[in-house]
C-alpha atoms as an extended CHARMM CRD file, in Angstrom:
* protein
*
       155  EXT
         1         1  UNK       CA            -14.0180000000      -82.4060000000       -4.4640000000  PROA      1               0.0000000000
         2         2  UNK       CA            -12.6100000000      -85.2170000000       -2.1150000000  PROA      2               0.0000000000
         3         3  UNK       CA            -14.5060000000      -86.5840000000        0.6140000000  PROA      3               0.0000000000
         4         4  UNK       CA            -14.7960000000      -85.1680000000        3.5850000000  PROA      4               0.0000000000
         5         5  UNK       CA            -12.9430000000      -86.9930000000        6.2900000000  PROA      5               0.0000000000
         6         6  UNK       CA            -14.3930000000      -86.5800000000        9.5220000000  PROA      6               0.0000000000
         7         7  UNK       CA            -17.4280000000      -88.0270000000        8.3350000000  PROA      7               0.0000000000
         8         8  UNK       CA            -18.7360000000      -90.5320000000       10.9130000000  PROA      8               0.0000000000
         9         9  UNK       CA            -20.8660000000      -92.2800000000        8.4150000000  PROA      9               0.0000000000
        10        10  UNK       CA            -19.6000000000      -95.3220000000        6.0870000000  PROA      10              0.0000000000
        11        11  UNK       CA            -20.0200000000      -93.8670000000        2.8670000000  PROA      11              0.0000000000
        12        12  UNK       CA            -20.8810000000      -97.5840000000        0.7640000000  PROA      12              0.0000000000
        13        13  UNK       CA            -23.4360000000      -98.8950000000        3.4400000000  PROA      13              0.0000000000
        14        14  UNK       CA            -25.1580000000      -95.0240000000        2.8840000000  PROA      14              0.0000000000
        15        15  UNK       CA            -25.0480000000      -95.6780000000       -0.9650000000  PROA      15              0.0000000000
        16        16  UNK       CA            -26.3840000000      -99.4050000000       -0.6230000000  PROA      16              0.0000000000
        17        17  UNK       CA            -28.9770000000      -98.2970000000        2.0030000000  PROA      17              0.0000000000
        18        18  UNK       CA            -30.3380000000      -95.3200000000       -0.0100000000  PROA      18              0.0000000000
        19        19  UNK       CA            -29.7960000000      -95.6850000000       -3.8760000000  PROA      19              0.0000000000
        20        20  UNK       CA            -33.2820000000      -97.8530000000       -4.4710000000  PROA      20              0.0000000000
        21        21  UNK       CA            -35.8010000000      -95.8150000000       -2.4850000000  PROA      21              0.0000000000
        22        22  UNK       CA            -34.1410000000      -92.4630000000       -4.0400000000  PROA      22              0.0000000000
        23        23  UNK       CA            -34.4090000000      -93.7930000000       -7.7160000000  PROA      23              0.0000000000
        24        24  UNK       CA            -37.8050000000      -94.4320000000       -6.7930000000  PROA      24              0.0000000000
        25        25  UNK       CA            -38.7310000000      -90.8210000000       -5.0700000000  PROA      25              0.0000000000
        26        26  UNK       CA            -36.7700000000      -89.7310000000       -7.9380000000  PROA      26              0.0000000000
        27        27  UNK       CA            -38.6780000000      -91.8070000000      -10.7080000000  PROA      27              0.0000000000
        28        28  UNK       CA            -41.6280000000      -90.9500000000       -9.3730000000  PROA      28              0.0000000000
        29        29  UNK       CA            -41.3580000000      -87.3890000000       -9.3860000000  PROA      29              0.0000000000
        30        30  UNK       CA            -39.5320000000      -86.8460000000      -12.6490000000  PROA      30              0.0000000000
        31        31  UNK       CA            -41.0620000000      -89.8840000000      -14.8430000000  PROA      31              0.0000000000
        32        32  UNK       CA            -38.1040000000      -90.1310000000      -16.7220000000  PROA      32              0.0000000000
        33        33  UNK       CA            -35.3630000000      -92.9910000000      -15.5800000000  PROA      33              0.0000000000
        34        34  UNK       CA            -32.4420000000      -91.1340000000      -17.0340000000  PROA      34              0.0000000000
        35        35  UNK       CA            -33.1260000000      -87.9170000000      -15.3300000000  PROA      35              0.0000000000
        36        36  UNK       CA            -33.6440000000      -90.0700000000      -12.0340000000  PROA      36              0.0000000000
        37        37  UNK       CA            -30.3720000000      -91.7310000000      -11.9830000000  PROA      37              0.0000000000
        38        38  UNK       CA            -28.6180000000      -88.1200000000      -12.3070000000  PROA      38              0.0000000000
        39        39  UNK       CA            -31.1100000000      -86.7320000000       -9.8340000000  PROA      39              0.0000000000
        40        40  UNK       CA            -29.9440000000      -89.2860000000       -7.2910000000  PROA      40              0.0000000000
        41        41  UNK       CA            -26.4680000000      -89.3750000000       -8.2000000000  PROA      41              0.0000000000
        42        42  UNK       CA            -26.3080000000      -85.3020000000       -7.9490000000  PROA      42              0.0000000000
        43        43  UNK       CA            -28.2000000000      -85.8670000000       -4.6500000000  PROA      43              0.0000000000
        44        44  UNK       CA            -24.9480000000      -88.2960000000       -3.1400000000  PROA      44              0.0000000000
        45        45  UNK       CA            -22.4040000000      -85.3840000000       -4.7850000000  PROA      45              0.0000000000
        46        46  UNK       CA            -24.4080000000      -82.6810000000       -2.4060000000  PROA      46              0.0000000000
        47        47  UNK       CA            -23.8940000000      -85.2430000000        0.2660000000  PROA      47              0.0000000000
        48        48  UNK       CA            -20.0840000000      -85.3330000000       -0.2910000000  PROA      48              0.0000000000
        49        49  UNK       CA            -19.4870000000      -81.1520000000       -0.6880000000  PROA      49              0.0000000000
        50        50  UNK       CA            -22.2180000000      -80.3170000000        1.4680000000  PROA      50              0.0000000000
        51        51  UNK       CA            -23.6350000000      -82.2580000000        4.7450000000  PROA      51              0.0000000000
        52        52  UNK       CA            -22.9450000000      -81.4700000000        8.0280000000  PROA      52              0.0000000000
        53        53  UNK       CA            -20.1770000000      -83.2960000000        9.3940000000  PROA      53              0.0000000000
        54        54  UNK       CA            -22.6800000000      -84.2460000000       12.4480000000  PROA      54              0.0000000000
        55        55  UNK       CA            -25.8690000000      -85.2890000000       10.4220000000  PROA      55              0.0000000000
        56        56  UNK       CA            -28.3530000000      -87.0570000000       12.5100000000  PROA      56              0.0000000000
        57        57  UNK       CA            -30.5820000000      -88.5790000000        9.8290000000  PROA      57              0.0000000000
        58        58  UNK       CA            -28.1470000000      -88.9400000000        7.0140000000  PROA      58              0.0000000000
        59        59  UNK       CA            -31.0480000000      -90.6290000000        4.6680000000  PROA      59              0.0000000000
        60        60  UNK       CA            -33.6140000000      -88.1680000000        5.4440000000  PROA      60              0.0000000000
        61        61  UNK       CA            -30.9800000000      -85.1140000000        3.9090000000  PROA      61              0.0000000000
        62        62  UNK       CA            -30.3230000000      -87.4560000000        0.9920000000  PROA      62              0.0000000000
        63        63  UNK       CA            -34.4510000000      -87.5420000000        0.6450000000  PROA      63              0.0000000000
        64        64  UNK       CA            -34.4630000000      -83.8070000000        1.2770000000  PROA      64              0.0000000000
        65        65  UNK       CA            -31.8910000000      -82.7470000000       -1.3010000000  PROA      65              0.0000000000
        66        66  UNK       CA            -33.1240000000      -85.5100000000       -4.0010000000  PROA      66              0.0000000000
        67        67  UNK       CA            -36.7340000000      -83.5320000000       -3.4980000000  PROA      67              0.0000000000
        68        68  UNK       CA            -35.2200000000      -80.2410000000       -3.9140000000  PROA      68              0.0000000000
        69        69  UNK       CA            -33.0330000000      -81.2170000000       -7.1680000000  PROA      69              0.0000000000
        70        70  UNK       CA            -36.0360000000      -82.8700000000       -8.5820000000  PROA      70              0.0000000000
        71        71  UNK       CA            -38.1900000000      -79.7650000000       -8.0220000000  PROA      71              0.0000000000
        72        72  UNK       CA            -35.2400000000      -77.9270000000       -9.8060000000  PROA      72              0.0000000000
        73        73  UNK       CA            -34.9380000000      -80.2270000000      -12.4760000000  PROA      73              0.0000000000
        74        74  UNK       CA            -38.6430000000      -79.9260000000      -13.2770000000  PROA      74              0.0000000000
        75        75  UNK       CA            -38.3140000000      -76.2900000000      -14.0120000000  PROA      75              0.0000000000
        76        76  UNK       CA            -36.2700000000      -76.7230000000      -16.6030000000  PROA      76              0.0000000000
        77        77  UNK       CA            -37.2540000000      -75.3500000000      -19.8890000000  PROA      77              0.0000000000
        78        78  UNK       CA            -36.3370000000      -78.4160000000      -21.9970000000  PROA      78              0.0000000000
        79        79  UNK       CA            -37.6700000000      -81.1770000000      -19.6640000000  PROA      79              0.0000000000
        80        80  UNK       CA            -40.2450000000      -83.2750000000      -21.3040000000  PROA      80              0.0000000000
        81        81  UNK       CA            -41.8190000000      -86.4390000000      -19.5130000000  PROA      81              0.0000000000
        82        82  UNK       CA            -41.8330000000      -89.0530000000      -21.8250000000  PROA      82              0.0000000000
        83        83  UNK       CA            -43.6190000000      -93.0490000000      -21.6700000000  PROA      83              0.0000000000
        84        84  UNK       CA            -43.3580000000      -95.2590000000      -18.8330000000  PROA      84              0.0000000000
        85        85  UNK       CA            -40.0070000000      -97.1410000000      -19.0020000000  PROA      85              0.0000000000
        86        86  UNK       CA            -40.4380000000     -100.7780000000      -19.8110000000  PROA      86              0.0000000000
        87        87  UNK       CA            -37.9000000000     -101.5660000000      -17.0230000000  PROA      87              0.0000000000
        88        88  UNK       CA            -38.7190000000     -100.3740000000      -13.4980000000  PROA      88              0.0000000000
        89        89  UNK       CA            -37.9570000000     -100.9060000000       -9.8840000000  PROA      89              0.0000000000
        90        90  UNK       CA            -41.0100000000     -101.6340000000       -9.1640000000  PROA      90              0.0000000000
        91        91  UNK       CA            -43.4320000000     -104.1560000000       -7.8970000000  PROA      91              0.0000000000
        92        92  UNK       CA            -43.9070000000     -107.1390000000      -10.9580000000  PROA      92              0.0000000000
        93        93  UNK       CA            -46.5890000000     -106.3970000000      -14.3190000000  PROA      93              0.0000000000
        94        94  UNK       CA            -49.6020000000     -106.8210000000      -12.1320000000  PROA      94              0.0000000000
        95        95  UNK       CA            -49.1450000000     -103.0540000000      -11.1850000000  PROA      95              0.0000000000
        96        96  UNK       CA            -47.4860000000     -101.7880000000      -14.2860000000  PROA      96              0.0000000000
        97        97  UNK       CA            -51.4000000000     -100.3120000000      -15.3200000000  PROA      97              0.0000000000
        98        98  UNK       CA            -51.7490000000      -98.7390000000      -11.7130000000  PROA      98              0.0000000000
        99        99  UNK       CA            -48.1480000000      -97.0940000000      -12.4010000000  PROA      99              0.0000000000
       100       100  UNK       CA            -49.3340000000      -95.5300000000      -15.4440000000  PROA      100             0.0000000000
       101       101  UNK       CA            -52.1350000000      -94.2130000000      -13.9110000000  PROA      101             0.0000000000
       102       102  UNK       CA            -49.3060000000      -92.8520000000      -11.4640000000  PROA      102             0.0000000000
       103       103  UNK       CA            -47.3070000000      -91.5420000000      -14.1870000000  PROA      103             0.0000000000
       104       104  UNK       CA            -50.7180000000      -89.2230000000      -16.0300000000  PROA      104             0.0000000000
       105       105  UNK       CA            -50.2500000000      -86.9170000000      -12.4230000000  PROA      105             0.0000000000
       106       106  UNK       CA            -48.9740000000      -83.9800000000      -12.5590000000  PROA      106             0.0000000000
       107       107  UNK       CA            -45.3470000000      -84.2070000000      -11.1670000000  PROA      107             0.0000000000
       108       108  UNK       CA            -46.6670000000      -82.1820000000       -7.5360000000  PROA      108             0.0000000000
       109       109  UNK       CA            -48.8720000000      -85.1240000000       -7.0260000000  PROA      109             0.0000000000
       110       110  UNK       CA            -47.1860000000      -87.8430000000       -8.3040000000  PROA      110             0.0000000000
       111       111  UNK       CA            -44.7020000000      -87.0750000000       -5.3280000000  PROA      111             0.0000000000
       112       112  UNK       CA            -46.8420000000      -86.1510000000       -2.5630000000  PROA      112             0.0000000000
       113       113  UNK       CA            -48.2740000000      -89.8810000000       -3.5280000000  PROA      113             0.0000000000
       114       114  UNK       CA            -45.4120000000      -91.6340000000       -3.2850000000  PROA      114             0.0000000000
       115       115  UNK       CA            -43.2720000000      -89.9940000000        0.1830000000  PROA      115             0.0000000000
       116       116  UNK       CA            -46.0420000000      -90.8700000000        1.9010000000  PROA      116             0.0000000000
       117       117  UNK       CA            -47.6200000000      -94.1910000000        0.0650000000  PROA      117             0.0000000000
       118       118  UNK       CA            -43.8360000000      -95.7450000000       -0.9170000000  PROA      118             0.0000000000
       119       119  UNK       CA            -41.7410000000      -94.0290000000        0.9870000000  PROA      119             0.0000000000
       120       120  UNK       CA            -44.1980000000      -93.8940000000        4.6060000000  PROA      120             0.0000000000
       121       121  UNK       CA            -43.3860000000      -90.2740000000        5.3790000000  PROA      121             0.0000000000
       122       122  UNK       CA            -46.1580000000      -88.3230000000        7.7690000000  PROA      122             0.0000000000
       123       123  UNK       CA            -47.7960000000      -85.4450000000        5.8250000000  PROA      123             0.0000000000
       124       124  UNK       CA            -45.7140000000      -83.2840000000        8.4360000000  PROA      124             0.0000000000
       125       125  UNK       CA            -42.8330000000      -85.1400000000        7.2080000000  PROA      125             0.0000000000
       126       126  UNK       CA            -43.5620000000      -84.5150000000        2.9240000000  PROA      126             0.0000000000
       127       127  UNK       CA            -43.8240000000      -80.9660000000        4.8700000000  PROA      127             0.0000000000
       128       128  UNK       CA            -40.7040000000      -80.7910000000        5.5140000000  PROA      128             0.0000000000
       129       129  UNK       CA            -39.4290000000      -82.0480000000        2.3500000000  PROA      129             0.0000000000
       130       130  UNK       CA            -40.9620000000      -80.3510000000       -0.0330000000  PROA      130             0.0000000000
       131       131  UNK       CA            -41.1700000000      -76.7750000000        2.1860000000  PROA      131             0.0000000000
       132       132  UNK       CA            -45.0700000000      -76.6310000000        2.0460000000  PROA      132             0.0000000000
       133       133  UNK       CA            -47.0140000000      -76.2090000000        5.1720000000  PROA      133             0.0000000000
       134       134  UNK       CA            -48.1990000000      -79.6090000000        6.4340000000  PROA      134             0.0000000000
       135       135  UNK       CA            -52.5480000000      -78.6700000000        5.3380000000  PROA      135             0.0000000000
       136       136  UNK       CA            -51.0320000000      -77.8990000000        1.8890000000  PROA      136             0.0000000000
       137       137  UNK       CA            -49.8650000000      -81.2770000000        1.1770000000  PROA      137             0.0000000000
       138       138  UNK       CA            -52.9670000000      -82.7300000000        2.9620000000  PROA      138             0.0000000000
       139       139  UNK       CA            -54.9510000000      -81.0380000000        0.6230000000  PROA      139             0.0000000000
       140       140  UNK       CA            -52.8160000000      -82.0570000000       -2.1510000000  PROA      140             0.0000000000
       141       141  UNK       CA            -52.5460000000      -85.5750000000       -0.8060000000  PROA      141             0.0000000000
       142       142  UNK       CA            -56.0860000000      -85.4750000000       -1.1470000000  PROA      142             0.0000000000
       143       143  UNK       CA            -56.4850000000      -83.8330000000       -4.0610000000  PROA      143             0.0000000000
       144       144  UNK       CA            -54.2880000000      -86.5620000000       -6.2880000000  PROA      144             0.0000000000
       145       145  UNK       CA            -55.8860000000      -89.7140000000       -4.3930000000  PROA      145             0.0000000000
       146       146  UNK       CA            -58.9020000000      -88.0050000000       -5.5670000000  PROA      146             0.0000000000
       147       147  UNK       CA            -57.4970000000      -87.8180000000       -9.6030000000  PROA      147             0.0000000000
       148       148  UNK       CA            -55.7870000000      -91.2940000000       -9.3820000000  PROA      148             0.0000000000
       149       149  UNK       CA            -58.7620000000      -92.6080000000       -8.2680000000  PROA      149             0.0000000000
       150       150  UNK       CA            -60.5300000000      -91.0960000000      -11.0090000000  PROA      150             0.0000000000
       151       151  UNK       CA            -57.8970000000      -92.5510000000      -13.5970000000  PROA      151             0.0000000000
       152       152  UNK       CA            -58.4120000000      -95.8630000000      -12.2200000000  PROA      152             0.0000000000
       153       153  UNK       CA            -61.8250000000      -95.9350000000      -12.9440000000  PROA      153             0.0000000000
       154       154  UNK       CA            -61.5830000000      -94.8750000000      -16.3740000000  PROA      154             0.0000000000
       155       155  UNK       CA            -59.1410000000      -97.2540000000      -17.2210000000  PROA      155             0.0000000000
């Protein structure tokens, strides 16, 4: 399907703007960099068939529809998570063990952690994302600074 041509938005600068902090989200929710890059490059396809022609917040339905595909992806039956990639985009070594740490959440967690540690969203905002009510990912919030913290100090 071709581009849609009314679309007020310049199509590279989105890309450019968008592709690192959605590998990221992606990365960080799915733990496996293969699955991340499709996750984000079926996230720009939606963008292409499927956004309104008079989006507002262009990144935030990118973020929206990267969360929902990821959730998708992660209830698929022959998913697996595998090691921490030796190549990330992510800070230098110094954090690699913290990232691990990361990584041994469950994949609810893991993403909850980084929207709103990474990525700055508002619990309200993760609400919105990931269609739970905005106490249920305060709770889980809490509940996986509560388990990473727990890592950490085992480690």
């Amino acid at each position: 399907m071709s581009p849609k041509s009314n679309r007020p938005v310049d199509w590279e600068a989105l890309v450019t703007q968008n592709e690192t902090r959605l590998y990221r989200a992606a990365l960080a929710i799915l733990g496996d960099p293969h699955e991340a890059e499709d996750a984000v490059q079926d996230a720009f396809v939606r963008y292409l068939e499927k956004a309104p022609k008079e989006l507002e917040n262009p990144s935030a339905w990118l973020m929206r529809v990267l969360v929902n595909g990821c959730k998708s992806r992660l209830r698929l039956a022959w998913r697996r998570v595998g090691p921490l990639p030796e190549t990330l985009p992510a800070p230098g070594p110094e954090e690699r063990e913290e990232l691990e740490e990361l990584f041994a959440l469950p994949p609810e967690d893991r993403a909850v952690i980084h929207l709103h540690y990474c990525e700055g969203y508002s619990t309200d905002e993760i609400a919105g994302l990931l269609g739970k009510r905005p106490g249920t990912v305060r709770s889980r919030l809490s509940r996986a600074r509560e388990k990473l913290r727990k890592l950490l100090e085992e480690s």
